[in-house]
C-alpha positions as CSV (number, residue, x, y, z in Angstrom):
1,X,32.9,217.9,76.5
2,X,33.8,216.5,79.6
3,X,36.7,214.8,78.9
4,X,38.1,218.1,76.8
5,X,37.6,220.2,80.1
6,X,39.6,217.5,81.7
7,X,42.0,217.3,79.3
8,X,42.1,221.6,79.2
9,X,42.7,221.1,83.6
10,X,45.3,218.8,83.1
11,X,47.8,220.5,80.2
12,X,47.7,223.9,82.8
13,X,48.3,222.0,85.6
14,X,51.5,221.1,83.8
15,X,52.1,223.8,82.4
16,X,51.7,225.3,85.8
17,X,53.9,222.7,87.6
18,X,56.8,223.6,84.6
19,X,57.0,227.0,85.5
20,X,57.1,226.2,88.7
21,X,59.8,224.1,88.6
22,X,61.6,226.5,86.3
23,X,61.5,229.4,88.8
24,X,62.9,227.2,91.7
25,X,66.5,227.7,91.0
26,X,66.1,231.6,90.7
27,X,64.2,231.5,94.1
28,X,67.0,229.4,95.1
29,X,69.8,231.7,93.9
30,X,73.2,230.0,93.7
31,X,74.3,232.6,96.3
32,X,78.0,230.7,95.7
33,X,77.9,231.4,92.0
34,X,76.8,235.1,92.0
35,X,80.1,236.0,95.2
36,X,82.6,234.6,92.5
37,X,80.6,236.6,89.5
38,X,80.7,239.9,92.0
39,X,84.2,239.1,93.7
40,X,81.9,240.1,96.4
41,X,80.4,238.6,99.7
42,X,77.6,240.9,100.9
43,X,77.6,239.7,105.0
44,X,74.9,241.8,107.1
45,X,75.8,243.2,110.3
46,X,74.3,245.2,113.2
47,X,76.7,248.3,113.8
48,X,75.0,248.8,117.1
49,X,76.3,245.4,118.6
50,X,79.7,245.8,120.9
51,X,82.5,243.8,120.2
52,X,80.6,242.1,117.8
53,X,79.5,244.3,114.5
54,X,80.4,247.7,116.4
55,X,80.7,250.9,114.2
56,X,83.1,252.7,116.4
57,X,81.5,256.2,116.8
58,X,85.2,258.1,116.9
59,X,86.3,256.4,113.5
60,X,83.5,255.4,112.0
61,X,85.1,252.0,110.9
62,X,83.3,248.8,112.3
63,X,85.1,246.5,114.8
64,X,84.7,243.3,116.7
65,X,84.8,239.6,116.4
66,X,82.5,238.9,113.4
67,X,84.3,242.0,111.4
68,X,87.3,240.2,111.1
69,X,85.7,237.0,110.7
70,X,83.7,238.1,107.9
71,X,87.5,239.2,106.9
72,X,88.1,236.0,106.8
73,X,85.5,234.2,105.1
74,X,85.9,236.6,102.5
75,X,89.9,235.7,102.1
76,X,89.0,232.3,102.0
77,X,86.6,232.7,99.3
78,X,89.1,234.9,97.5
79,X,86.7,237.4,97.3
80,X,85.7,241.4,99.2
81,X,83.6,241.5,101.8
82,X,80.8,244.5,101.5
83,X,79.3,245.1,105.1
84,X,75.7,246.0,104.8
85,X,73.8,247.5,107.7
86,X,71.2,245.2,109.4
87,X,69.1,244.6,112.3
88,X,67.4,241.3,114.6
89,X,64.4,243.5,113.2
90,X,64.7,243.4,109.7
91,X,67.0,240.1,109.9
92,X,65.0,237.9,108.1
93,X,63.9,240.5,105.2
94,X,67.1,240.7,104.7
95,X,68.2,238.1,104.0
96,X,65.2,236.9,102.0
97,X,65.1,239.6,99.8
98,X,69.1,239.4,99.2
99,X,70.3,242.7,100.4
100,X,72.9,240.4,102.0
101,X,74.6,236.8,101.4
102,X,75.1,236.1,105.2
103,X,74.5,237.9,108.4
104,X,77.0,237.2,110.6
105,X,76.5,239.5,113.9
106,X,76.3,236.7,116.6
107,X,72.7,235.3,115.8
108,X,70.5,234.3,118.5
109,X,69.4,230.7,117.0
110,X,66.5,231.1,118.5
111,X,63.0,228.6,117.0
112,X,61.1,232.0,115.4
113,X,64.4,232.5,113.0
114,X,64.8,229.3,112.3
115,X,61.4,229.0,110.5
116,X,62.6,231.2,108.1
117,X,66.5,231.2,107.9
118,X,68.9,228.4,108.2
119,X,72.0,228.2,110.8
120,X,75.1,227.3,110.7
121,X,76.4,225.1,113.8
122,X,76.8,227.8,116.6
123,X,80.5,229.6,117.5
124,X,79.2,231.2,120.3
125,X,77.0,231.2,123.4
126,X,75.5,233.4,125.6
127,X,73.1,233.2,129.0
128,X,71.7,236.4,129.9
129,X,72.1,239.3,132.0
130,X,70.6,242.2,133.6
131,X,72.3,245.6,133.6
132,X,71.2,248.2,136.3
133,X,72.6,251.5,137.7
134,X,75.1,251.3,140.6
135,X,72.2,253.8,142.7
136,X,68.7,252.2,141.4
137,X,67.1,251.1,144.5
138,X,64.3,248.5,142.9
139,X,67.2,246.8,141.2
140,X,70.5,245.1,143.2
141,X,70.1,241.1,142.4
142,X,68.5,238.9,139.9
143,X,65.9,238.2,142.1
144,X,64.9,241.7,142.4
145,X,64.0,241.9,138.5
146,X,60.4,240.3,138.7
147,X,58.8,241.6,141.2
148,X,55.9,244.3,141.1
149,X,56.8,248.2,140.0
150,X,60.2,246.7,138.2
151,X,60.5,248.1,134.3
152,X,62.4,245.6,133.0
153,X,63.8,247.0,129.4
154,X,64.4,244.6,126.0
155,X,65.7,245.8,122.9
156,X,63.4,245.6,120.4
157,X,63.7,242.0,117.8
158,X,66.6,240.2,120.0
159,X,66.3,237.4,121.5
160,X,65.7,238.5,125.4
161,X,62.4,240.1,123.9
162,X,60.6,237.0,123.8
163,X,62.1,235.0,126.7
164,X,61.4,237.7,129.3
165,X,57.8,238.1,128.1
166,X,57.5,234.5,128.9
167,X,59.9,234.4,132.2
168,X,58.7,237.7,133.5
169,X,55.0,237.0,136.1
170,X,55.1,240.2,138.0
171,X,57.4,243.1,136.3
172,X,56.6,245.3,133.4
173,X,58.4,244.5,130.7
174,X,59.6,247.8,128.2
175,X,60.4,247.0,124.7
176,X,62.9,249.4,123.1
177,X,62.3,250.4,120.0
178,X,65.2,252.2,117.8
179,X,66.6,254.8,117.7
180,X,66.2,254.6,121.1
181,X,68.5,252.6,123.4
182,X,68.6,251.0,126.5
183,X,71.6,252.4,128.1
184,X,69.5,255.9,127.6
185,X,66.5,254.5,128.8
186,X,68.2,253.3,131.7
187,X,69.7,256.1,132.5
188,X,66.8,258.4,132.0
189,X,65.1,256.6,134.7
190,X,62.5,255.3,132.2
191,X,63.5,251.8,133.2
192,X,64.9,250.0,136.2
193,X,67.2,247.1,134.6
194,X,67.7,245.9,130.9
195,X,68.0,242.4,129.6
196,X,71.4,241.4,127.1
197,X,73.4,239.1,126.5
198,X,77.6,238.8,127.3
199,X,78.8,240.8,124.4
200,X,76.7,243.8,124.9
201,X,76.8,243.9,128.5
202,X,80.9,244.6,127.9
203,X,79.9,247.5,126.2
204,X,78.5,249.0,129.7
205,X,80.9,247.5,131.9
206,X,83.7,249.3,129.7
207,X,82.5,252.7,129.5
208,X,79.8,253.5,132.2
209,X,81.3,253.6,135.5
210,X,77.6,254.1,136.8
211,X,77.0,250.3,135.1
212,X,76.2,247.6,137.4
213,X,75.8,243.6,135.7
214,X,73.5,241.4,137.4
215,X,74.6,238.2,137.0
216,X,72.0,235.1,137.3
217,X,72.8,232.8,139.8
218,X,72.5,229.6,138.1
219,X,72.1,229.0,133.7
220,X,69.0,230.9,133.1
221,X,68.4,230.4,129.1
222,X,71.3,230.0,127.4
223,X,71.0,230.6,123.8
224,X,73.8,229.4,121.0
225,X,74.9,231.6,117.9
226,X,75.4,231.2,114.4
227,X,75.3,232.7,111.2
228,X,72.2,232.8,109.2
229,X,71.8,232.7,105.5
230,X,68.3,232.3,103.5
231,X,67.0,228.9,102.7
232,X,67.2,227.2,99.4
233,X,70.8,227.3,98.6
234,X,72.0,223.8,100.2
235,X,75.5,224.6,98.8
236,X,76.1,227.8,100.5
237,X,75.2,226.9,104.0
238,X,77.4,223.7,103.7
239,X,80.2,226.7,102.5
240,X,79.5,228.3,105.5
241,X,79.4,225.1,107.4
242,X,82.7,224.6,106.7
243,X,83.8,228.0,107.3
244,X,82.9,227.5,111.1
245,X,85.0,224.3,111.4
246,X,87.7,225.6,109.9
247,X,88.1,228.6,112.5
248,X,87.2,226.5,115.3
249,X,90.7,224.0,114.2
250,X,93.0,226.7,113.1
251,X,92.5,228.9,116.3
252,X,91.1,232.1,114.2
253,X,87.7,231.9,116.0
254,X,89.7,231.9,119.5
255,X,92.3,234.4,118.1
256,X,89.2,237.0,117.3
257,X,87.4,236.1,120.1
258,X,90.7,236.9,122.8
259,X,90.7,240.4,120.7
260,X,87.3,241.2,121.8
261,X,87.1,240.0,124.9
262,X,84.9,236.9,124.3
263,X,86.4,234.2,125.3
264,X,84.5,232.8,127.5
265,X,81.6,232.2,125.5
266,X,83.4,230.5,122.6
267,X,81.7,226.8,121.4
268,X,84.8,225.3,121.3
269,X,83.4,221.8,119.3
């Protein structure tokens, strides 16, 4: 008797390991193999982020650097590019439950993501800033961000949520959640400064003359970006891999990035 309940353990162990085994290549979709069966890459963006995945409020049509390079991927891929509408909040559902193929909207590569997403090597880089109003009193250099009575606003999921929880000893830190933003919580009063990073602060500096940058004094956490794609699908990362180095040599990632106005964070190697 014993040795039949052994052998009954042992045939659905296998039989569980089998099925197991045949579900792995459906949980790791050929995400390759379904763009050329769709002529379609799905690529997730944020239409919130300036200059990078910006739906431009007068047109309604999106612009910035990682619109036309998504343009691009898709030419390369001989393929059309669908832009779905994303979040750093629901990033990572996402892209694990294949709404999208690739979120390309200047990716913090921060540790948390990359426990559940994989990277490609970074094309940008960005430190981070503080932006203030020319007339707030509490608020004039970086060293007046943490101190006591300061409401120092984040937008809620990006990466300057959870390094100024750790930076921050003394100042109140305000997490904003959408729809709200932080320009208008800034300029309601309801905070003193906000925390972003070199693209968004352009979108201030551009059209608020009331916008102030405050600008660290020395490297304060430089974070690199990349695009992001689910785990499991070796083939299509290495496709996206090679996407990277390809507009890093033929000048495309410069060429978009002089368009926007982003230049100077480029990751040139």
């Amino acid at each position: 008797m014993r040795h039949a309940l052994l052998s009954s353990l042992l045939r659905t162990g296998l039989a569980t390991l089998l099925l197991a085994l045949q579900a792995a290549p459906a949980l790791a979709q050929d995400v390759l193999q379904r763009i050329k069966a769709s002529n379609t890459v799905r690529v997730c963006v944020w239409p919130d982020y300036y200059g990078v995945t910006h739906r431009n409020a007068n047109t309604q049509k999106l612009e910035g650097i990682d619109i036309d390079l998504s343009q691009e991927l898709a030419r390369d891929l001989q393929v059309r590019v669908q832009h779905v509408d994303s979040s750093f909040v629901t990033l990572i559902d996402d892209l694990r439950n294949d709404r999208c193929d690739v979120a390309m909207f200047a990716v913090g590569m921060l540790p948390q993501r990359m426990q559940h997403l994989r990277f490609t090597k970074p094309y940008l880089q960005s430190d981070i800033y503080g932006v203030t109003t020319k007339s707030n009193r509490a608020v004039q250099r970086w060293e007046d961000i943490d101190k006591p009575g300061v409401l120092v606003g984040v937008q809620a999921g990006t990466f300057m949520e959870p390094v100024m929880r750790a930076q921050l000893k003394q100042a109140r830190m305000v997490v904003v959640q959408p729809p709200a933003t932080r320009e208008r919580e800034l300029e309601a009063g309801r905070i003193d400064v906000f925390m972003t990073d070199y693209p968004y602060s352009r979108r201030l500096l551009d059209n608020a003359d009331w916008a102030q940058l405050i600008t660290p004094p020395s490297a304060f956490n430089i974070v690199p970006y990349g695009y992001a794609v689910k785990p499991g699908d070796e083939a299509w990362l290495a496709q996206m891999d090679a996407f990277v180095a390809r507009i890093k040599r033929d000048g495309r990632l410069q060429a978009a990035a002089a368009r926007h106005r982003l230049g100077p964070i480029v990751v040139r190697d």
